[in-house]
C-alpha positions in Angstrom: 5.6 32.7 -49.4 8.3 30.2 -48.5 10.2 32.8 -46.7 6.8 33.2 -44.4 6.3 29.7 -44.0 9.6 29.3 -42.9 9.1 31.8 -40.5 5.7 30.5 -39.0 7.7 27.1 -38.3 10.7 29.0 -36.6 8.1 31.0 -34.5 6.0 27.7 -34.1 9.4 25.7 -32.9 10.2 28.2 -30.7 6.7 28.0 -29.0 6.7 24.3 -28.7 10.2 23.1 -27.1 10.2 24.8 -23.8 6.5 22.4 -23.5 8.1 19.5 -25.0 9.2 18.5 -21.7 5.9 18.5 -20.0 5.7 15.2 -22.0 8.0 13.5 -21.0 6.6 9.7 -19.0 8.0 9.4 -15.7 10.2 6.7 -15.2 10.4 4.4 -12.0 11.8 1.2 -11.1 9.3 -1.7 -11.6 9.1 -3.0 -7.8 6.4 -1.2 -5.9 7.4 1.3 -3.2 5.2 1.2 0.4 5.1 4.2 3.0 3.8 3.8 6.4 1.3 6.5 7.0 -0.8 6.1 10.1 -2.3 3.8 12.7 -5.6 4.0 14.8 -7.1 1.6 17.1 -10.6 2.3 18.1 -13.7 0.8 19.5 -16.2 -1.0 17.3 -18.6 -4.0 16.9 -18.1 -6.8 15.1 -20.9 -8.2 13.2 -22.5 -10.5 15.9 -22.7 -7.1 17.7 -20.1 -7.6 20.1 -17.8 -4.7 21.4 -14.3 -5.2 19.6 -11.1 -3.7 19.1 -10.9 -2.1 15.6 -7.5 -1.1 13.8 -7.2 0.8 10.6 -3.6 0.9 8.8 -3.1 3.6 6.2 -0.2 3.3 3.9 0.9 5.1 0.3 2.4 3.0 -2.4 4.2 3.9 -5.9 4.3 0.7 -8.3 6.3 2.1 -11.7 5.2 -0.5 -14.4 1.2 -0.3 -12.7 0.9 -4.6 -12.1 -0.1 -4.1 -8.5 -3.3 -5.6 -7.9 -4.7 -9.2 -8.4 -7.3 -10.1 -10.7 -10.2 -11.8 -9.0 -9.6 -16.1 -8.5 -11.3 -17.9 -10.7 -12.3 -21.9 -9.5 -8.9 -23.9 -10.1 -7.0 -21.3 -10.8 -3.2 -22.1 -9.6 -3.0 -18.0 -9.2 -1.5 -15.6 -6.2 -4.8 -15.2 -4.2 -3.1 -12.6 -1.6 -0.1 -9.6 -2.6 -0.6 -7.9 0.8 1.9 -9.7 4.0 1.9 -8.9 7.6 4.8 -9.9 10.1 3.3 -9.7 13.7 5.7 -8.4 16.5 4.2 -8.3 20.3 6.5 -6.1 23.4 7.9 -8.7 25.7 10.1 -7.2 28.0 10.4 -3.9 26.5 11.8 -5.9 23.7 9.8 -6.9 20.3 9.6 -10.7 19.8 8.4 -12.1 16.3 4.9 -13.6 17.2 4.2 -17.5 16.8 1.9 -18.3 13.3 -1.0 -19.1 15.7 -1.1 -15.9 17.5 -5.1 -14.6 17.9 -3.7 -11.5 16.8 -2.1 -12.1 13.6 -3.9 -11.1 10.6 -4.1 -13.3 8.1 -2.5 -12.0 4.1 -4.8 -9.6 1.8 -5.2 -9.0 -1.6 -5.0 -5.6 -3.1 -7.8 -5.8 -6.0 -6.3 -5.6 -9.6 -5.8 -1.8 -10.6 -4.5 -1.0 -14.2 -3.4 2.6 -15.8 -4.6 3.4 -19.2 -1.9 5.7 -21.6 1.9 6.0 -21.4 2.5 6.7 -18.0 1.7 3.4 -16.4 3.0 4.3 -13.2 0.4 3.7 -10.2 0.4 5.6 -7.1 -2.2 5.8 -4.0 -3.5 4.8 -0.5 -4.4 2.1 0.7 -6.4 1.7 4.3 -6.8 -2.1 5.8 -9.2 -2.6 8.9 -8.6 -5.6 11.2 -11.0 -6.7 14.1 -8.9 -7.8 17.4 -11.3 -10.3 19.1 -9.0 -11.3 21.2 -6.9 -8.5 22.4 -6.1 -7.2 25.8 -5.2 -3.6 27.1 -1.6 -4.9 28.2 -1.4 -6.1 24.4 1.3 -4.3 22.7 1.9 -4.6 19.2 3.8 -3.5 16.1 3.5 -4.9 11.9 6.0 -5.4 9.4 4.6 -5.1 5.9 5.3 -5.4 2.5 3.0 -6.1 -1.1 4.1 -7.8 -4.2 2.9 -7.1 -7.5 1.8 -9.4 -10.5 5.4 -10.1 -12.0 7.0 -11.1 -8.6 8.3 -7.9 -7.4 8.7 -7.4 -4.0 8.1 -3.9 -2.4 10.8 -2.7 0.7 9.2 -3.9 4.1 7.9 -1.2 6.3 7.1 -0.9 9.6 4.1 0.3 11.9 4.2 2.7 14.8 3.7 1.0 18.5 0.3 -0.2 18.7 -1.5 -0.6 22.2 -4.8 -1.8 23.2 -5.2 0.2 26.3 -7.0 2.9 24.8 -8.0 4.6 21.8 -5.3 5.8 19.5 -3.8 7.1 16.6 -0.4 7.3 15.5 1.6 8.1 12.2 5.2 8.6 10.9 
């Protein structure tokens, strides 16, 4: 009987490690990892019913300890109320200039709503799409965003760029 026994957990053994590494967690590096997917700029009303520009930004991130997201603010709270950052950049010349803080264009900072993984693998991955309204945009506006998010332990993500952006007409561009 002990000789059979011993023989089920050889077999058994021999089943089981080649799957023993289907277990394994995946291991990333703690700062959150942004791709730059796709832009579209398209026509739209805002909610006075007037005819505005509309852009939609689509980007992927990877965050490898799963803190990216903010909690909603509660009153008083001395908390981060925004983890999503946009650098404006308008053509000039056939150049791009860093726009001034008060340009009508510039979208003010987001917040990525709090997300948390349940089990071992606490890495988060997914896509994210963020919709301005241009009020005050022009067709010989020309435009491009830096971005970048940070997570709820400080970590800053790499900062990506957006493709060329221009308000003459309807558009879509990606990587």
């Amino acid at each position: 009987m002990k000789r059979f026994i011993s023989f089920l957990l050889f077999i058994l053994i021999l089943i089981l490690v080649p799957f023993s590494s289907c277990f394994k967690v995946e291991q990333l590096p703690p700062e959150p990892s942004i791709t730059f997917t796709s832009f579209e700029i398209f026509d739209t009303t805002d909610i006075l019913e007037n005819k505005v520009k509309g852009g939609r930004l689509n980007f992927s991130f990877i965050d490898g300890d799963g803190d990216l997201g903010l909690e909603a603010p509660t009153v008083n709270a001395e908390t981060d109320t925004t983890n999503l950052f946009f650098i404006l950049y308008r053509k000039t010349g056939g150049a791009y200039k860093l726009a001034p803080s008060n340009d009508p264009l510039k979208p003010s900072p987001y917040r990525i709503p709090y997300m948390d993984r349940q089990g071992q693998n606490k890495i988060l991955r997914g896509n994210i799409k963020v919709t301005f309204l241009y009020l005050f945009s022009t067709p010989s506006d020309t435009i491009m965003y830096k971005f970048y998010v940070k997570d709820r332990a400080a970590n800053y993500s790499d900062t990506v760029q957006t493709c060329e952006i221009t308000f003459a007409k309807n558009n879509f561009c990606n990587k």
